[in-house]
N, CA, C and O atoms as a GROMACS GRO file, in nm:
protein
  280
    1UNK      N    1   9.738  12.119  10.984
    1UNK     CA    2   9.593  12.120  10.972
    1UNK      C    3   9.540  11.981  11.010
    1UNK      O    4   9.557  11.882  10.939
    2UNK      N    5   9.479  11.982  11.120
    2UNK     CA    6   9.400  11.855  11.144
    2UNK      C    7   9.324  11.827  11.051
    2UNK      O    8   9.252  11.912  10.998
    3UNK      N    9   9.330  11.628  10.993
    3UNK     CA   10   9.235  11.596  10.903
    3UNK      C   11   9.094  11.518  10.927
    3UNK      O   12   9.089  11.440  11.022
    4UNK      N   13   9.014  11.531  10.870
    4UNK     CA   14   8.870  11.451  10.892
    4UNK      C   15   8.875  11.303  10.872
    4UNK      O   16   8.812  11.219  10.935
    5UNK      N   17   8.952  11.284  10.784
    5UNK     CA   18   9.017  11.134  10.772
    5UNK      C   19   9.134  11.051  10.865
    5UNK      O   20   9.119  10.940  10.917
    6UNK      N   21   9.240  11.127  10.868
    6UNK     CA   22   9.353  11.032  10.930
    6UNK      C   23   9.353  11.088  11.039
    6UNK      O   24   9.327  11.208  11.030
    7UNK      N   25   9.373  11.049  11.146
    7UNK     CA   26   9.376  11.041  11.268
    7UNK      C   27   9.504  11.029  11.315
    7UNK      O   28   9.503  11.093  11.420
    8UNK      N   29   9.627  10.979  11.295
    8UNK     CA   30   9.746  11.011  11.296
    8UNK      C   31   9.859  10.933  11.191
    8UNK      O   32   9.832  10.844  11.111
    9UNK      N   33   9.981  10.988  11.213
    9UNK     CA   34  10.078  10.874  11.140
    9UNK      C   35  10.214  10.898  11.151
    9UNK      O   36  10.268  11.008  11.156
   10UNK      N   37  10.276  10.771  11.156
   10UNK     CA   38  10.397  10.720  11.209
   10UNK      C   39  10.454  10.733  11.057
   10UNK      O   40  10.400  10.709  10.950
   11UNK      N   41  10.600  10.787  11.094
   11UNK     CA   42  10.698  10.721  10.952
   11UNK      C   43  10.800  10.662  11.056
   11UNK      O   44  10.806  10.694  11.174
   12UNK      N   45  10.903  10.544  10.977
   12UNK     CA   46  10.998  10.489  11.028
   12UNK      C   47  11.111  10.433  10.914
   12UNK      O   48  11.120  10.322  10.863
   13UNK      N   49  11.216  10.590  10.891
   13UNK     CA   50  11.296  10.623  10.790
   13UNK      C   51  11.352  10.494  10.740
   13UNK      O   52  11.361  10.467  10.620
   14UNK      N   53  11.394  10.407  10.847
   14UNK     CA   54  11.519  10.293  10.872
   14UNK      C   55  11.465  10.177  10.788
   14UNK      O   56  11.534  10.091  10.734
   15UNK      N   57  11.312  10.190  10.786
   15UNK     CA   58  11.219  10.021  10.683
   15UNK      C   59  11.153  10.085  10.610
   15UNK      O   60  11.069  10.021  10.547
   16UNK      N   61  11.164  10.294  10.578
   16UNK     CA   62  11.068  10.275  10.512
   16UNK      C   63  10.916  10.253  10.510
   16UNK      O   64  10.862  10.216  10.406
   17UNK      N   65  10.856  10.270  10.608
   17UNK     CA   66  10.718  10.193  10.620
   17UNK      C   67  10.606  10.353  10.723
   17UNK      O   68  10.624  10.411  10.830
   18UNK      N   69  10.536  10.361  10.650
   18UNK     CA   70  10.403  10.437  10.695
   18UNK      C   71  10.294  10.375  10.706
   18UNK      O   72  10.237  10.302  10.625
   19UNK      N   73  10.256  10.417  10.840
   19UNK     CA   74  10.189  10.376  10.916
   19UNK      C   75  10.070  10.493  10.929
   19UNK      O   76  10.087  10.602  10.982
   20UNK      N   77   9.974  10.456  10.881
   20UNK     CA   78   9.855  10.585  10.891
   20UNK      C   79   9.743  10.469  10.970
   20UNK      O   80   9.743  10.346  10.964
   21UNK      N   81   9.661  10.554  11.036
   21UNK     CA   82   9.540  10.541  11.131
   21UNK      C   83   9.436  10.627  11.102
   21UNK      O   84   9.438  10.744  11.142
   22UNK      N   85   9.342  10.577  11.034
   22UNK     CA   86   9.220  10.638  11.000
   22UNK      C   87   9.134  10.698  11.090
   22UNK      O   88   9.135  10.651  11.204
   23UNK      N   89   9.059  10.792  11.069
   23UNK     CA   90   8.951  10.786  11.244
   23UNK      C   91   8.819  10.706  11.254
   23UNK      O   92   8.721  10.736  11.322
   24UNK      N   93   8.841  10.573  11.155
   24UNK     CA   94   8.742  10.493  11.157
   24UNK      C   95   8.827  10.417  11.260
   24UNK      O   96   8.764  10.367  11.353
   25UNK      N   97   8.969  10.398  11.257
   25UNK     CA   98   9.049  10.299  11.377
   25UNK      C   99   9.097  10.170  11.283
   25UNK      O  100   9.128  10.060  11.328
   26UNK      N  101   9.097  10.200  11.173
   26UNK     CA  102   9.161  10.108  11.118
   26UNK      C  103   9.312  10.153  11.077
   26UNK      O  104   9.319  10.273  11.051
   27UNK      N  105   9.425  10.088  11.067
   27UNK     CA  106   9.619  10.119  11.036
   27UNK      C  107   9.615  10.038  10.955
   27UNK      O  108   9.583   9.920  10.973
   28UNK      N  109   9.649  10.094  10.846
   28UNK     CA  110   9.804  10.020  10.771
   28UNK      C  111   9.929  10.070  10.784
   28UNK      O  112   9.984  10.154  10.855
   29UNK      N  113   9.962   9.989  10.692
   29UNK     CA  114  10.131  10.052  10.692
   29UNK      C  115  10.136   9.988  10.563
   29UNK      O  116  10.101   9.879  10.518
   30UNK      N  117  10.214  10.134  10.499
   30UNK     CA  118  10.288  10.163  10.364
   30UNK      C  119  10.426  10.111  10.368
   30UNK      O  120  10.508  10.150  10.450
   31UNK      N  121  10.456   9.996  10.252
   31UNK     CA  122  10.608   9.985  10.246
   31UNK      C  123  10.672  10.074  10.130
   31UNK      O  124  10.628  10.113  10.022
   32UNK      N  125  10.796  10.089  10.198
   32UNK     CA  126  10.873  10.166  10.020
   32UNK      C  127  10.864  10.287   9.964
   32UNK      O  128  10.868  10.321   9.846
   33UNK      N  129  10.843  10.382  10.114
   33UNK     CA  130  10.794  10.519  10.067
   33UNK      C  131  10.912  10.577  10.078
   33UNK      O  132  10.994  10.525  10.154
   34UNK      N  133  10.945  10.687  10.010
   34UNK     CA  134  11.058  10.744  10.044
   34UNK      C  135  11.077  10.835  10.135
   34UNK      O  136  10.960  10.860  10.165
   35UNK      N  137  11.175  10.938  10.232
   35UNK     CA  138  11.135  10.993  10.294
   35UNK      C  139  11.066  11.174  10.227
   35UNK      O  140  10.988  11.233  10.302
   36UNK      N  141  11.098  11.232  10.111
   36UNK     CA  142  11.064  11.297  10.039
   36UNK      C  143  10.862  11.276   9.997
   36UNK      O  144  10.777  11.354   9.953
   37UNK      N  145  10.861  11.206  10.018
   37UNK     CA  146  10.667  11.132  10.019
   37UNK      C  147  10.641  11.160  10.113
   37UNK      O  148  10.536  11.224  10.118
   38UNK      N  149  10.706  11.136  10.233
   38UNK     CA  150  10.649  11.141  10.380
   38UNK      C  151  10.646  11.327  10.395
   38UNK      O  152  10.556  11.389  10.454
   39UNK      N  153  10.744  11.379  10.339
   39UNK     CA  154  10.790  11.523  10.374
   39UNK      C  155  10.659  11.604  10.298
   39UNK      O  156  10.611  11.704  10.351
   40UNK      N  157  10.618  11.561  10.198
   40UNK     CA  158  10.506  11.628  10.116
   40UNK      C  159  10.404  11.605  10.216
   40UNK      O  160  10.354  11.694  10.285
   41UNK      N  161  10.376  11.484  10.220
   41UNK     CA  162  10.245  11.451  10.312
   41UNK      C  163  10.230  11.512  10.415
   41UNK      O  164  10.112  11.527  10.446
   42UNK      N  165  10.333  11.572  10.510
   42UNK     CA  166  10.304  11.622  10.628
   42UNK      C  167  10.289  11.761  10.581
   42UNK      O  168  10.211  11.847  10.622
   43UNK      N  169  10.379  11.767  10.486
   43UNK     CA  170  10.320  11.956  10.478
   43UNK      C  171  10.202  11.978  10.414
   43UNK      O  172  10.144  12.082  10.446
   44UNK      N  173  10.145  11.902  10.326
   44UNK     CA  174  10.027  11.920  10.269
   44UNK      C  175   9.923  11.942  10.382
   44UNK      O  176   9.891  11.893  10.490
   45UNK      N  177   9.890  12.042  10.300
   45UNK     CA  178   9.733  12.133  10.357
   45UNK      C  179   9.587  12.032  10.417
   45UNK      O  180   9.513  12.049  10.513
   46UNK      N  181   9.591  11.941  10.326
   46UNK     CA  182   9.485  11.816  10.356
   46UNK      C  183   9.568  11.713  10.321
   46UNK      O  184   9.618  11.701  10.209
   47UNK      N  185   9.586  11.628  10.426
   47UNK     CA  186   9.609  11.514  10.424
   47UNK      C  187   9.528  11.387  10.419
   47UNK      O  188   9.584  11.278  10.435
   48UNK      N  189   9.410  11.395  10.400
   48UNK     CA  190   9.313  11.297  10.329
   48UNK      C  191   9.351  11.295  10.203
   48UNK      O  192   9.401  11.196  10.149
   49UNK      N  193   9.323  11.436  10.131
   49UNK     CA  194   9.360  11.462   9.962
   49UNK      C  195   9.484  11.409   9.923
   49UNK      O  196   9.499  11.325   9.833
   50UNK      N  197   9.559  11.451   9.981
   50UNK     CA  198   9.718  11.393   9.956
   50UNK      C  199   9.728  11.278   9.973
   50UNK      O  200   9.783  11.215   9.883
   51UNK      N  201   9.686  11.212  10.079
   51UNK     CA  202   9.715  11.087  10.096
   51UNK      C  203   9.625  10.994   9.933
   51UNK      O  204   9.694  10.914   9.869
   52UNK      N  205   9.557  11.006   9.914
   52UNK     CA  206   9.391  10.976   9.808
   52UNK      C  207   9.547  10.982   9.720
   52UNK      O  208   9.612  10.882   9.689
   53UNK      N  209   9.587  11.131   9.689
   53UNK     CA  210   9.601  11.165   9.522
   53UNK      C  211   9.794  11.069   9.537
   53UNK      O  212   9.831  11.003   9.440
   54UNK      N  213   9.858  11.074   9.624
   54UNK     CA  214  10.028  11.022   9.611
   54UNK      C  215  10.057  10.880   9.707
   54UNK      O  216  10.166  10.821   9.701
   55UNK      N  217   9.964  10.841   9.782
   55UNK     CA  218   9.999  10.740   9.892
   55UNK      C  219   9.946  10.604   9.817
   55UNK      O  220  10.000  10.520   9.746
   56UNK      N  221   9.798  10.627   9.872
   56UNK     CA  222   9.706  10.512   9.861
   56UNK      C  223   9.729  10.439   9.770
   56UNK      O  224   9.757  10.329   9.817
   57UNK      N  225   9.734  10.437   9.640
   57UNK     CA  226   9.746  10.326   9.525
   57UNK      C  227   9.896  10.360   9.461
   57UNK      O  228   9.930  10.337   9.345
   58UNK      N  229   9.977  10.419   9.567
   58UNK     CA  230  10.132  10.412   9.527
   58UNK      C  231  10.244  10.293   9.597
   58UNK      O  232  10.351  10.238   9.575
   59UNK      N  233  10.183  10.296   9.650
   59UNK     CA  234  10.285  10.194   9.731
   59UNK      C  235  10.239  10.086   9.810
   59UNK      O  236  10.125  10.097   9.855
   60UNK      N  237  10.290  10.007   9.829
   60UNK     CA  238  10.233   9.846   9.886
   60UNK      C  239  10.131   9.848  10.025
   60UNK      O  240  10.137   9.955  10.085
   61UNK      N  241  10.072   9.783  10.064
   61UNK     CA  242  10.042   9.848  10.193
   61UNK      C  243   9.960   9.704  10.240
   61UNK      O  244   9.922   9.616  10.163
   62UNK      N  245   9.940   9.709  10.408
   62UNK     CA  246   9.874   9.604  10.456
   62UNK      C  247   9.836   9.674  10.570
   62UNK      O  248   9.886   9.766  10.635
   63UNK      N  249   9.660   9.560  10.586
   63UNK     CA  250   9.606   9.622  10.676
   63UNK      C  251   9.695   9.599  10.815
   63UNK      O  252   9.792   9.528  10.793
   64UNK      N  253   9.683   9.643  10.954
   64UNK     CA  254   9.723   9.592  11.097
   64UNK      C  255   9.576   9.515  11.135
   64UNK      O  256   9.471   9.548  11.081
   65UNK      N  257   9.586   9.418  11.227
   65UNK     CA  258   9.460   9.374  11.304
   65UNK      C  259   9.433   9.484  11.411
   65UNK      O  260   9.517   9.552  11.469
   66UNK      N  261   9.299   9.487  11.424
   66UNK     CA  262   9.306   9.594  11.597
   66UNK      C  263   9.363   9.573  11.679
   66UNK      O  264   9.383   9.667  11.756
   67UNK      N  265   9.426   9.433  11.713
   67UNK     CA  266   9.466   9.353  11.837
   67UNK      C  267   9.574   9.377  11.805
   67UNK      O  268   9.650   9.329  11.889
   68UNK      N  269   9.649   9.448  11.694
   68UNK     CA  270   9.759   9.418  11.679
   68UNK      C  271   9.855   9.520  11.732
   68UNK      O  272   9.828   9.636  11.703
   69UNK      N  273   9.975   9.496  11.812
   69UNK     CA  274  10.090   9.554  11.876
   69UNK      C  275  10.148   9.642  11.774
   69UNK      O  276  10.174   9.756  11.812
   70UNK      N  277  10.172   9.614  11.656
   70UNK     CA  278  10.259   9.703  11.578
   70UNK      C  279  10.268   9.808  11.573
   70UNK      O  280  10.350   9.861  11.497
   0.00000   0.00000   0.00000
């Protein structure tokens, strides 16, 4: 289900680290998620909600710059 909020997202099993892109165009990246977090999130029905209710204030996170390569 396409969301009104995220716009896409990267996992990368090996560091651990999620990478979500808002459709305002702003990324972070989540450290320390497990891959079982990532597996919910993609199957969940809304992934705004999910992300809100198990991501956002669970795990560490930093913004990317726009300019930024990562």
């Amino acid at each position: 289900m396409p969301s009104h909020v995220i716009r896409r997202f990267m996992y990368v099993p090996d560091t651990r680290e999620l990478t979500i892109e808002f459709v305002t165009g702003r990324r972070y990246v989540y450290s320390e998620v497990p891959e079982d977090a990532v597996s919910a999130f993609r199957a969940s029905f809304s992934k705004g909600a999910h992300f809100n209710r198990h991501i956002r204030d669970s795990f560490p996170c930093r913004e990317l710059s726009p300019a930024s390569g990562d």
